[in-house]
C-alpha positions as CSV (number, residue, x, y, z in Angstrom):
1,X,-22.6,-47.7,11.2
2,X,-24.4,-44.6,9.7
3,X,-23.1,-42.5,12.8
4,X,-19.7,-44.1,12.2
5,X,-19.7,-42.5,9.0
6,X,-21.2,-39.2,9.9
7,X,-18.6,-38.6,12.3
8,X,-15.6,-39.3,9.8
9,X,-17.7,-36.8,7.4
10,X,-17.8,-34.4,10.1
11,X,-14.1,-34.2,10.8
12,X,-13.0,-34.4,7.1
13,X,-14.8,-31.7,7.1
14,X,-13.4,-29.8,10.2
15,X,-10.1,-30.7,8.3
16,X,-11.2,-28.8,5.3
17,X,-11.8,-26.0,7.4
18,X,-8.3,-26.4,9.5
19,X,-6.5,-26.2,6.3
20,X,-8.2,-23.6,4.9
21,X,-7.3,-21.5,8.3
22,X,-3.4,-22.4,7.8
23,X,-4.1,-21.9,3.6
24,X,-5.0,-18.0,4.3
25,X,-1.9,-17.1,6.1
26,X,1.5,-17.5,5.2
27,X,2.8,-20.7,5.4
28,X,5.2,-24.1,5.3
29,X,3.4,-24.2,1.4
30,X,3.1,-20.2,0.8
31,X,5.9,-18.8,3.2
32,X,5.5,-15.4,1.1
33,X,2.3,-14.9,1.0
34,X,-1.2,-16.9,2.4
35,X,-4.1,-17.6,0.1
36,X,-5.9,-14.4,2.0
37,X,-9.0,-15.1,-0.2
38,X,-10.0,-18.2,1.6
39,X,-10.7,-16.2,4.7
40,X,-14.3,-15.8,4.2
41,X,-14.9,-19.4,3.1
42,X,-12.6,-20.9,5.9
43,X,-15.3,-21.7,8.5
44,X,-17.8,-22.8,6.2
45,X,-16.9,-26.5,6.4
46,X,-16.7,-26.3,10.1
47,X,-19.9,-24.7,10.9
48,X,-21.4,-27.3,8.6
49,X,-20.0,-30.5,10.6
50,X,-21.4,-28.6,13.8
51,X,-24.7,-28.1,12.3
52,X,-24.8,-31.8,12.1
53,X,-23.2,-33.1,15.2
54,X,-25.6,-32.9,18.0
55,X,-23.3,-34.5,20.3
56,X,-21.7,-31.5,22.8
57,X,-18.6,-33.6,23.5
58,X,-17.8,-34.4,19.9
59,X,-18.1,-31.1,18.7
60,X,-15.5,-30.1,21.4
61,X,-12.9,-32.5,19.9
62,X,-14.2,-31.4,16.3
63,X,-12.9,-27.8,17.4
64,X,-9.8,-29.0,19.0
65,X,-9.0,-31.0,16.0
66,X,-9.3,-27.9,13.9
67,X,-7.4,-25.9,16.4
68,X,-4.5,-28.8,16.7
69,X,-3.9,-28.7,13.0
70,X,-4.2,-25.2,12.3
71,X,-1.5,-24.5,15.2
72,X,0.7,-27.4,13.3
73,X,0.4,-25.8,10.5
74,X,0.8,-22.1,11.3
75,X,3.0,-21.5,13.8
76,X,5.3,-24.4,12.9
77,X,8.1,-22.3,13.6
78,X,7.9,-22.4,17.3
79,X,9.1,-25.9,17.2
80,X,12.2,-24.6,15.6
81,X,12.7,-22.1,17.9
82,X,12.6,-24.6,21.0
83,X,14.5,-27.0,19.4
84,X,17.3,-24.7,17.8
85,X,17.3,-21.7,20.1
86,X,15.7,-23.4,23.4
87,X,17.9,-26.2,23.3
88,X,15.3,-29.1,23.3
89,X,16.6,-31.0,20.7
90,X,14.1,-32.6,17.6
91,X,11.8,-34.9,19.5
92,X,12.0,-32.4,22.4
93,X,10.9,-29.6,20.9
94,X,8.1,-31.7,18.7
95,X,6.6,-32.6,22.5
96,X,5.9,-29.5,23.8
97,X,5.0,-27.7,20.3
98,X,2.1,-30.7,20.4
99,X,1.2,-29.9,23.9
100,X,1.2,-26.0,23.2
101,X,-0.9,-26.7,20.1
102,X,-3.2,-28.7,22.1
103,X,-3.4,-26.2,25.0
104,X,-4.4,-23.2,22.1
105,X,-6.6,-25.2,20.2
106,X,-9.0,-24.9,23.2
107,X,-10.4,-21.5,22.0
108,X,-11.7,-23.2,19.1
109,X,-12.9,-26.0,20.6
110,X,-15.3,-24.1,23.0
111,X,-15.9,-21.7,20.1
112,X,-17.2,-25.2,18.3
113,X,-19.0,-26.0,21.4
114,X,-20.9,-23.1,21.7
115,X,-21.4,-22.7,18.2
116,X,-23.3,-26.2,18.0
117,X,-25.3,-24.7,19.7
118,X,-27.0,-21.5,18.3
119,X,-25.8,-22.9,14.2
120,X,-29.4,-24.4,14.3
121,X,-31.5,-20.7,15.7
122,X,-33.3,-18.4,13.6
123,X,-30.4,-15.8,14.7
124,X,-26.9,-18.6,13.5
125,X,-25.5,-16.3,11.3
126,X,-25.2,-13.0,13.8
127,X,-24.6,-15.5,16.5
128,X,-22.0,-17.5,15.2
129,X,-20.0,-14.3,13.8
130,X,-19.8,-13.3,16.8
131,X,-18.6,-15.9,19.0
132,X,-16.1,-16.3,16.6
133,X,-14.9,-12.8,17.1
134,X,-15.4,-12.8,21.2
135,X,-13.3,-15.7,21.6
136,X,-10.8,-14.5,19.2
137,X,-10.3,-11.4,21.2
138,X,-9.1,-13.7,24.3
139,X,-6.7,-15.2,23.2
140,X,-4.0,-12.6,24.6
141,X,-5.6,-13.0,28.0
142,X,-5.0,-16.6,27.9
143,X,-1.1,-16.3,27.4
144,X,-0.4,-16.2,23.4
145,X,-1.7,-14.6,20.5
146,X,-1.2,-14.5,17.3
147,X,-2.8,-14.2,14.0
148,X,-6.6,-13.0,13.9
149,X,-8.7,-14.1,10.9
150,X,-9.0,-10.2,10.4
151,X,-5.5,-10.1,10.2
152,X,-5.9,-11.8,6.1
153,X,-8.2,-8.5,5.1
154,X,-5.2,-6.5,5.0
155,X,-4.6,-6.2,1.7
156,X,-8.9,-6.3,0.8
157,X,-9.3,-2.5,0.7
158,X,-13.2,-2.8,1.6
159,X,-13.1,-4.8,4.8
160,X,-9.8,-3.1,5.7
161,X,-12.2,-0.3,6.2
162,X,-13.1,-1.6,9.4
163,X,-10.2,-1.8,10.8
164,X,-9.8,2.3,12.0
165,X,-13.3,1.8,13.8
166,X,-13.5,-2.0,15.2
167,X,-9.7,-3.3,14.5
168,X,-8.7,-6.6,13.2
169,X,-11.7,-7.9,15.0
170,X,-13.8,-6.4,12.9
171,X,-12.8,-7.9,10.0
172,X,-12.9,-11.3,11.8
173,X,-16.7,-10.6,12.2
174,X,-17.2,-9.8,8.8
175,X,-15.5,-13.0,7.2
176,X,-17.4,-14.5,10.3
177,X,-20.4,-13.6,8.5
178,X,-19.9,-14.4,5.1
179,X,-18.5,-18.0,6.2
180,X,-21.6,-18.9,8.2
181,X,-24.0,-17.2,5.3
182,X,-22.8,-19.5,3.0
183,X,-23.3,-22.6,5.7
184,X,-26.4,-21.9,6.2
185,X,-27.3,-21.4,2.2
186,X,-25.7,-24.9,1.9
187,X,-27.8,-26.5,4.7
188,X,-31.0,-25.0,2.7
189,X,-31.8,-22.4,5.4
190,X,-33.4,-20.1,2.8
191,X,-32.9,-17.8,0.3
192,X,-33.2,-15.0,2.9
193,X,-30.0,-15.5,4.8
194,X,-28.0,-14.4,1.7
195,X,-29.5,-10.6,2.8
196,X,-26.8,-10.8,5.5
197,X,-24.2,-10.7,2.1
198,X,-25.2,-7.3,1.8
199,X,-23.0,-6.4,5.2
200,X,-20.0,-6.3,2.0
201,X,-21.1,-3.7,-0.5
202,X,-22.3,-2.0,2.9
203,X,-18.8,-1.3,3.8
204,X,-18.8,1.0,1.0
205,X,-19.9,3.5,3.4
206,X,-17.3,3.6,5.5
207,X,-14.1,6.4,4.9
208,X,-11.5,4.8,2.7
209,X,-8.3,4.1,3.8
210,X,-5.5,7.2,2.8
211,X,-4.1,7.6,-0.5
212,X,-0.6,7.0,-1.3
213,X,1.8,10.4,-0.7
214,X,5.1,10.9,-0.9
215,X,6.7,11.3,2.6
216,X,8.4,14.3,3.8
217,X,10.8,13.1,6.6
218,X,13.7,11.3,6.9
219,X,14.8,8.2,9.2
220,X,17.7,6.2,8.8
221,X,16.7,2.5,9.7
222,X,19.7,0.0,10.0
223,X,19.2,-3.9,9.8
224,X,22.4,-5.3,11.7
225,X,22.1,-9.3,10.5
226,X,24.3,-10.0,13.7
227,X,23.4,-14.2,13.8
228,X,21.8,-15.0,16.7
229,X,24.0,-18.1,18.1
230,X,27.1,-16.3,18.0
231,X,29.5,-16.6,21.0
232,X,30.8,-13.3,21.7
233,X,34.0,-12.2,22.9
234,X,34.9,-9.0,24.3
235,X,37.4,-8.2,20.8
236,X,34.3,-9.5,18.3
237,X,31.5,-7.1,20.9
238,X,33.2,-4.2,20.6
239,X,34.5,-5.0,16.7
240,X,30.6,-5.3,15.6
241,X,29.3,-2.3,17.7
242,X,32.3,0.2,16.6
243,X,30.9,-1.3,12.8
244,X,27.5,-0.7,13.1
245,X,28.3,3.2,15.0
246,X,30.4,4.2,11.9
247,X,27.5,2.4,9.3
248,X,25.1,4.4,11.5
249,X,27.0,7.7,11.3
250,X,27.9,8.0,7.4
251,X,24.2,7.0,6.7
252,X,23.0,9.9,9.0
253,X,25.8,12.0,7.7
254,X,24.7,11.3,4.0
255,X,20.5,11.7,5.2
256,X,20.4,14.3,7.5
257,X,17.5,12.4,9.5
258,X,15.6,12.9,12.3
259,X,15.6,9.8,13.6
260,X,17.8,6.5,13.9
261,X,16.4,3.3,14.3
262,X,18.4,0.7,15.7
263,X,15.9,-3.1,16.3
264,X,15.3,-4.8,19.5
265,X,18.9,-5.9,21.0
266,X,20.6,-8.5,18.3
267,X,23.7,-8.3,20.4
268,X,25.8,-7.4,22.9
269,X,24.8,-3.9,22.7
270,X,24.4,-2.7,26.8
271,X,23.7,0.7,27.2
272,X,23.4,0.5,30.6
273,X,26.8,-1.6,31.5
274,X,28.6,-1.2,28.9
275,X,30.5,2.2,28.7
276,X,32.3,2.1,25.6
277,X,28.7,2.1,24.0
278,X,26.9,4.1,26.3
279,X,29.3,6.8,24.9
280,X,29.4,5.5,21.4
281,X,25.5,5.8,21.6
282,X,25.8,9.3,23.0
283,X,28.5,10.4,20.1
284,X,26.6,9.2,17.8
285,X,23.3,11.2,18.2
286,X,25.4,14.1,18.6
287,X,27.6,13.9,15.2
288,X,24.1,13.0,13.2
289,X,22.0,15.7,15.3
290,X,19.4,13.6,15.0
291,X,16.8,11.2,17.6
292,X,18.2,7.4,18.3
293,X,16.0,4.9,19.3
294,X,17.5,1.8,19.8
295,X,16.6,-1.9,22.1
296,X,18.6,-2.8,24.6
297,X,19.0,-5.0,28.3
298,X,18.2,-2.7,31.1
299,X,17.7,-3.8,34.6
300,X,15.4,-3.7,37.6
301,X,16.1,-2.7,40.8
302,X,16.0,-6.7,41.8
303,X,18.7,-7.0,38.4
304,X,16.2,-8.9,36.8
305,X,16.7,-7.4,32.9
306,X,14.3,-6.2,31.1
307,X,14.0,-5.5,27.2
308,X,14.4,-2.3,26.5
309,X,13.9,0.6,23.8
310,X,16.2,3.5,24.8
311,X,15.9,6.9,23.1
312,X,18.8,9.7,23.0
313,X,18.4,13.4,22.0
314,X,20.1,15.1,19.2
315,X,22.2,16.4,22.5
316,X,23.1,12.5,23.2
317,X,21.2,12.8,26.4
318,X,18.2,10.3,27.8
319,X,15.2,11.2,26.5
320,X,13.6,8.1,27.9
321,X,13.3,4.6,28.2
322,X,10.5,2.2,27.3
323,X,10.5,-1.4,28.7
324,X,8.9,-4.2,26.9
325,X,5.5,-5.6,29.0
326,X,3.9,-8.2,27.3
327,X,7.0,-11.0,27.0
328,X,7.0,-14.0,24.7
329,X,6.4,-17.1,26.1
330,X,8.9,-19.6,26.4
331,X,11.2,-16.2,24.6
332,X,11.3,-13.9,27.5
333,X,9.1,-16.1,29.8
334,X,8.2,-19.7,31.3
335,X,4.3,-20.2,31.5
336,X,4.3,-21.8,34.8
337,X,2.4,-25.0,33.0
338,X,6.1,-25.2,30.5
339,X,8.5,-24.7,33.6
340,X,10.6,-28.1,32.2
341,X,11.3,-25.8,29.3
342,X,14.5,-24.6,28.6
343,X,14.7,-21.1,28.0
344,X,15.5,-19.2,24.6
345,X,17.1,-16.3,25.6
346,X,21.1,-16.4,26.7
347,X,20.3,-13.9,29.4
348,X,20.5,-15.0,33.3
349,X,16.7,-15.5,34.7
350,X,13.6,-14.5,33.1
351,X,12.7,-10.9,31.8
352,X,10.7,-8.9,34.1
353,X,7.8,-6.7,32.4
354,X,7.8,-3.3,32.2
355,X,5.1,-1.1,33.8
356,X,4.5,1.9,32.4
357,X,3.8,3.4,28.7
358,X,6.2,5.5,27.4
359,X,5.1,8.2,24.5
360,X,8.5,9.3,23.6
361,X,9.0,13.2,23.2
362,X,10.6,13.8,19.5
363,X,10.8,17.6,19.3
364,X,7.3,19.0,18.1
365,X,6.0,15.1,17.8
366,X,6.0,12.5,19.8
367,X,6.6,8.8,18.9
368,X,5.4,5.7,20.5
369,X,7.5,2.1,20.4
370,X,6.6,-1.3,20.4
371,X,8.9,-4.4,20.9
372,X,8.3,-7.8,18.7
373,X,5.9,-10.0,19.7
374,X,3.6,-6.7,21.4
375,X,2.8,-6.2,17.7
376,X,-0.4,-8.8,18.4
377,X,-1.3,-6.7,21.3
378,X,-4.2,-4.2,18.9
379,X,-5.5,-3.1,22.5
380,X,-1.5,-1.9,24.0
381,X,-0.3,-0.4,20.5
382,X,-3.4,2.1,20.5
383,X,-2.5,3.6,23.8
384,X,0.7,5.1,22.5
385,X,-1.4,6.9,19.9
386,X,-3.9,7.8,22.4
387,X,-1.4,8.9,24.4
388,X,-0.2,11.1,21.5
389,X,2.3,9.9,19.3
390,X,2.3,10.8,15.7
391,X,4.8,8.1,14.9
392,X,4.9,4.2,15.5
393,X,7.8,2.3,15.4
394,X,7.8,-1.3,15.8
395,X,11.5,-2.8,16.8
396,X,12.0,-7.0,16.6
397,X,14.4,-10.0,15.8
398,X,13.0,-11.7,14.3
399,X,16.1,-13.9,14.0
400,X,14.6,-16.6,15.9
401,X,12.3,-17.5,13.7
402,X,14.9,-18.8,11.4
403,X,14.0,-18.8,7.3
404,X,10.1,-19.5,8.3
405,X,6.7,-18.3,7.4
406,X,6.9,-16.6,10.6
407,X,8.5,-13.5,9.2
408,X,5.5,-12.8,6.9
409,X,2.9,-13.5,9.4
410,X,4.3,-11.1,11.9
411,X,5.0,-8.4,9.0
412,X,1.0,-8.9,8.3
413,X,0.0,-8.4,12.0
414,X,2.4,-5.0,12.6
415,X,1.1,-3.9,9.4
416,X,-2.6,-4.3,11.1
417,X,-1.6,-1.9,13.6
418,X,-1.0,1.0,11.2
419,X,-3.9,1.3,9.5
420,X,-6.1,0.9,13.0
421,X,-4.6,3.7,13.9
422,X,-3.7,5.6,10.4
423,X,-0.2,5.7,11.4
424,X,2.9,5.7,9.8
425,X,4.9,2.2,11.2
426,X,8.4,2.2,10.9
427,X,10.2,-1.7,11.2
428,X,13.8,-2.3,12.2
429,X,14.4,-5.9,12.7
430,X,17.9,-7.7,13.1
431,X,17.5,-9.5,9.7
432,X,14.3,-9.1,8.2
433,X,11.8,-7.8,7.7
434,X,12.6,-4.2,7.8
435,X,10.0,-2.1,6.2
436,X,8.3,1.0,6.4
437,X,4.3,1.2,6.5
438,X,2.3,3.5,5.5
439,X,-1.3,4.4,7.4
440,X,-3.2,2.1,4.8
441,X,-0.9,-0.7,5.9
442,X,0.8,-0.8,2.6
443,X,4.1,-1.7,2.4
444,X,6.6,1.3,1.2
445,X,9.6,0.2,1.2
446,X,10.8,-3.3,2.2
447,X,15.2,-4.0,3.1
448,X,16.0,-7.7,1.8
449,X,16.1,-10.3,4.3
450,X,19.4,-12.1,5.9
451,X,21.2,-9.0,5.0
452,X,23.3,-6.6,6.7
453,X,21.9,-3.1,5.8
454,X,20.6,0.2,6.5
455,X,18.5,2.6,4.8
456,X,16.7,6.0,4.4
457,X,13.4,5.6,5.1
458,X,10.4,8.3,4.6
459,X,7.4,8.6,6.8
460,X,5.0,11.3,8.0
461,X,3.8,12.5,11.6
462,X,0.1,12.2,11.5
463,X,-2.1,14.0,14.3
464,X,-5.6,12.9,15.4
465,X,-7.1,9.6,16.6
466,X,-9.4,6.8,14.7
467,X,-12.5,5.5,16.5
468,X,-10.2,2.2,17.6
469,X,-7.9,4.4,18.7
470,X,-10.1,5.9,21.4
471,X,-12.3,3.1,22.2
472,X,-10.1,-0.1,21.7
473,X,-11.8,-3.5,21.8
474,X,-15.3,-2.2,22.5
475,X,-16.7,-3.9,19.5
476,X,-15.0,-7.7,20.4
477,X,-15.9,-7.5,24.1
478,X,-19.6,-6.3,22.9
479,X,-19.3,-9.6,20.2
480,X,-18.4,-11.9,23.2
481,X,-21.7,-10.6,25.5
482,X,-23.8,-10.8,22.6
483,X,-22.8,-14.3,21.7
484,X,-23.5,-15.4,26.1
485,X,-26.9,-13.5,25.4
486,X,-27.7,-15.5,21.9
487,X,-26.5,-18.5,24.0
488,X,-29.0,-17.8,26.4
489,X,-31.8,-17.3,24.8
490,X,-31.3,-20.3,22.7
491,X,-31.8,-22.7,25.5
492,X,-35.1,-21.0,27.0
493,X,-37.2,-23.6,24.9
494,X,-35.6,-26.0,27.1
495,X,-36.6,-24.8,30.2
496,X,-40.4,-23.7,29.6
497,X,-43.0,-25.5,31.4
């Protein structure tokens, strides 16, 4: 009976901690903005129950449990997409949303698995943080990712701080720390572990992030709100891209900008096999003088298409072409596991991935470009910087995630990349949110949602590289070896004669 009722406080308690995860991000209850200030308490609860549950299987399921809900009550919105856009229908798209949440939740249950197991050593706190951290960085390799911990900290300006030397994931150790601290306070560990609180104030001697300044260039940054379920005609194609051309062209007229920013393809909008726009695109940058970046289809040699951001001179010629690598699953892709799935995407067959970074030339600068979903990808957006751009602009639609949370969660993670790399991050999205980003991740100017609109928006080349910049994920990979050799040394008691 008394283990009966340890093991229901256990999982109320992994609860706690599962809805404190969903609590810190945006949200079904806060769609605007998550509770960020539960980040460092969020594990607390968990770590507790683990503490307690000597049992390895049950503090698997303890961790999946915690992973289940939190994927429920994050990322909601993927059910919506597969059951609006994927054409699954309600109960359809319920099924596989349970069997995706259950397939993710596995990082946290062998994080809760491992973490039974050093949460009770002299080194729990170091240990714990990071394992957490390690098997956060893997969740990329493993086919999705998504929100980091880290990724609350970005509007704390003191962890934030970490985010130009260790990324995201640095923050994700700190909270890491604090969470498991206050565990092990709780569980009567001694006064002593609330020294590793001092990691906070520490921070204080890290640079700051960049002070607010007043930008001194110019890009005109349209939001087309074309609905993504329309069923286009040859008449309505060539009525909404002769629109947005002349929208495109007084604004640049009017600005005088450098650049234009067109989002990831809302439309019928085919450089590539559609004359009328090829030359449209081409007249355009001419007329305005200025750079156009825009997304489009392209195609490989096969004719599998790709996603695409093209960029025209100032003379309307090429200057290059980027092609999206990292696709989104179930989006742009079929994980072989989900091959019963229908696909969202109207085009015929699945995207192919690009293979090769392009560093777009942009006169005396250079400019690198990201496509949606890569904005969770810390370790692929740092090699445009490295490979020298001044400028990062991230282009989405974000249309598919109808009037979610999901909007503000991805907003939070592109902002992420901007201040590991102290770059200004220019957003164009088909209907929200547009936004321009300064290198602190603050938000500069922000275009309404579900609106058509475009806009001048300021930004800055900045030169030279942050230590993230240069050495990526060294810090999580170095968190994930030093949690196998905590791991390790923990079970030597075991095996001495």
């Amino acid at each position: 009976m008394k283990k009966h009722r340890d093991s229901l406080f256990n999982f109320a308690l992994a609860l706690l901690t599962a809805l404190l995860l969903v609590l810190v991000f945006p949200n079904l209850v806060f769609p605007d903005s998550g509770q960020a200030w539960l980040a460092p308490l969020a594990l607390t609860p968990l770590l507790i129950a683990l503490s307690r549950e000597h049992r390895p299987l049950w503090r698997f399921l303890l961790g999946e449990f915690v992973g289940i809900v939190y994927w429920f009550g994050v990322c909601s919105w993927i059910q919506f997409v597969l059951e609006y856009h994927g054409g699954m229908g309600r109960w359809g798209g319920w099924a596989v949303f349970l069997l995706f949440s259950i397939a993710k939740a596995l990082h946290l249950a062998v994080f809760s698995l491992l973490a039974g197991v050093v949460v009770n050593t002299s080194c729990a706190i170091l240990a714990v943080a990071a394992l957490w951290t390690g098997i956060e960085r893997t969740h990329g390799n493993f086919g999705f990712a998504w929100l980091a911990l880290g990724n609350a900290g970005i509007d704390m300006p003191l962890p934030a701080r970490l985010a130009p030397f260790f990324g995201v994931y640095g923050i994700s150790f700190v909270f890491a720390v604090i969470a498991a601290t206050i565990a092990m306070i709780i569980l009567r560990r001694g006064r002593r572990q609330l020294l590793w609180l001092a990691l906070v104030p520490a921070l204080l001697v890290l640079p700051g992030l960049p002070d607010r300044r007043t930008p001194s260039e110019t890009a005109v940054v349209l939001q087309p709100n074309m609905p993504e379920e329309a069923q286009w005609t040859l008449t309505s194609a060539g009525q909404a891209r002769d629109h947005l051309i002349d929208l495109s062209l007084v604004a640049a007229v009017h600005a005088k900008p450098q650049l234009i920013i067109w989002p990831e393809v809302p439309g019928p909008l085919y450089y590539y096999r559609d004359q009328r726009f090829h030359e449209e695109a081409t007249d355009l940058a001419r007329a305005a003088h200025a750079y156009f970046l825009f997304g489009t289809v392209a195609d490989t040699k096969e004719g599998a298409p790709l996603n695409s951001a093209v960029l025209l001179g100032p003379d309307g010629d090429l200057v290059d072409r980027y092609d999206k690598i990292n696709l989104v699953p179930f989006g742009e892709y079929v994980p072989k596991f989900f091959g019963f799935v229908n696909r969202i995407t109207q085009e015929a067959g699945d995207f192919a991935p690009g293979e090769r970074m392009v560093v777009f030339p942009l006169g005396d600068h250079k400019l690198g470009t990201f496509i949606c979903y890569e904005s969770v990808f810390p370790s692929q957006v740092r090699e445009f910087v490295k490979g020298g751009a001044s400028l990062l602009v991230n282009l989405s639609n974000d249309g598919y995630f109808g009037h979610s949370a999901a909007r503000e969660q991805h907003l939070e993670i592109a902002r992420m990349r901007a201040v590991e790399n102290r770059r200004w991050l220019l957003r164009s999205t088909n209907d929200g949110i547009t936004a321009a980003i300064d290198p602190a991740g603050r938000v500069v100017q922000r275009l309404p949602m579900y609106r058509e609109t475009i806009a001048q928006m300021g930004f800055d080349y900045v030169e030279g590289t942050t230590f993230y910049t240069d050495h990526g994920d060294v810090f999580a990979w170095g968190c994930l070896l030093a949690a196998c050799v905590a791991l390790f040394y923990s079970q030597r008691p075991h095996y001495k004669r």
